[in-house]
C-alpha positions as CSV (number, residue, x, y, z in Angstrom):
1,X,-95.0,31.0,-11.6
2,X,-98.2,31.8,-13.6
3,X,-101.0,33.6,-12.0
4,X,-104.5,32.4,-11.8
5,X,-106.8,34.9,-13.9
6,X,-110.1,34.5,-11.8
7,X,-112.8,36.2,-13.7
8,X,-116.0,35.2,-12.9
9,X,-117.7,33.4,-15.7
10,X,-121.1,34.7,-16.6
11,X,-122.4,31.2,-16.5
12,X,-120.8,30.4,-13.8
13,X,-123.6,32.3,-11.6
14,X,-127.0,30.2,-11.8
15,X,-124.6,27.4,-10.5
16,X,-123.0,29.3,-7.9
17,X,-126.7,30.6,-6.8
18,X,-128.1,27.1,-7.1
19,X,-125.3,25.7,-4.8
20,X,-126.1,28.2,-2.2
21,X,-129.7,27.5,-2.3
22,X,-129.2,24.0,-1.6
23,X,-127.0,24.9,1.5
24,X,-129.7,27.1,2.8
25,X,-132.7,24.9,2.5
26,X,-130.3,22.0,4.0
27,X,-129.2,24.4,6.8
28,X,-133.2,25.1,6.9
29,X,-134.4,21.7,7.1
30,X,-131.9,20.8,9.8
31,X,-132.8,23.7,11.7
32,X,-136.5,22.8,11.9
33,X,-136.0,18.9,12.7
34,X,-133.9,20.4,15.5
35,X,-136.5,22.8,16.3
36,X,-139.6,20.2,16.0
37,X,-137.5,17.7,18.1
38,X,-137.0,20.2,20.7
39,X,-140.9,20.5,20.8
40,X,-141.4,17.1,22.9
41,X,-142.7,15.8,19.3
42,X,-141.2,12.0,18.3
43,X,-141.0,10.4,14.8
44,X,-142.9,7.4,14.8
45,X,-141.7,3.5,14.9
46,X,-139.1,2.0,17.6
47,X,-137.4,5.6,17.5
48,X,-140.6,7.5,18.9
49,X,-142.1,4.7,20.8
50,X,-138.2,4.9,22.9
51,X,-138.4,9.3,22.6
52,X,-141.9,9.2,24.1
53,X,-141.0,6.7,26.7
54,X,-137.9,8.8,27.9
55,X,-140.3,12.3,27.7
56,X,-143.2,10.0,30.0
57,X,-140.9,8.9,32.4
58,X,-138.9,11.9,32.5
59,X,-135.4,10.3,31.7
60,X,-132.3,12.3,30.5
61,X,-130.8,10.0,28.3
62,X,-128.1,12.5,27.6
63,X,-124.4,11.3,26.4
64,X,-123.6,13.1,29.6
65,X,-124.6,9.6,31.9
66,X,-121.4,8.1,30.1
67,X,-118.6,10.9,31.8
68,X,-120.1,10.4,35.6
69,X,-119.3,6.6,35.3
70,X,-115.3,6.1,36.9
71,X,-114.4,2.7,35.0
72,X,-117.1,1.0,31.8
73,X,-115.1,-2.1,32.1
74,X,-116.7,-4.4,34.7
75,X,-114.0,-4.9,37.5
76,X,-113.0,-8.4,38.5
């Protein structure tokens, strides 16, 4: 079995550093959608128009209505 010489290239770096940038600014980006939807603030269209509607009314539309139901299929 031959073993794998692993010596960083030289120009392997500016790759390697622009690879992690991307993942940051993603990880960024995410972060402050998150962070702006958090806010009470709603994107606009039939998205926003349904956010708004829930934050107005006060309704939890949280995946968490789905576990307190016992059976989704209508009984007969």
């Amino acid at each position: 079995m031959r073993s794998v010489n692993r010596q960083s290239d030289p120009s392997d770096h500016p790759r390697r550093f622009a690879d992690w940038a991307k993942l940051i600014g993603g990880a960024l980006l995410l972060s402050l959608v998150l962070i702006l939807l958090m806010q009470g603030y709603a994107p606009p269209g039939p998205a926003g128009d349904v956010f708004r509607n829930n934050l107005r009314n006060r309704i939890d539309a949280t995946p968490l209505f789905y576990t307190e139901v016992e059976s989704l299929m209508p009984e007969e």
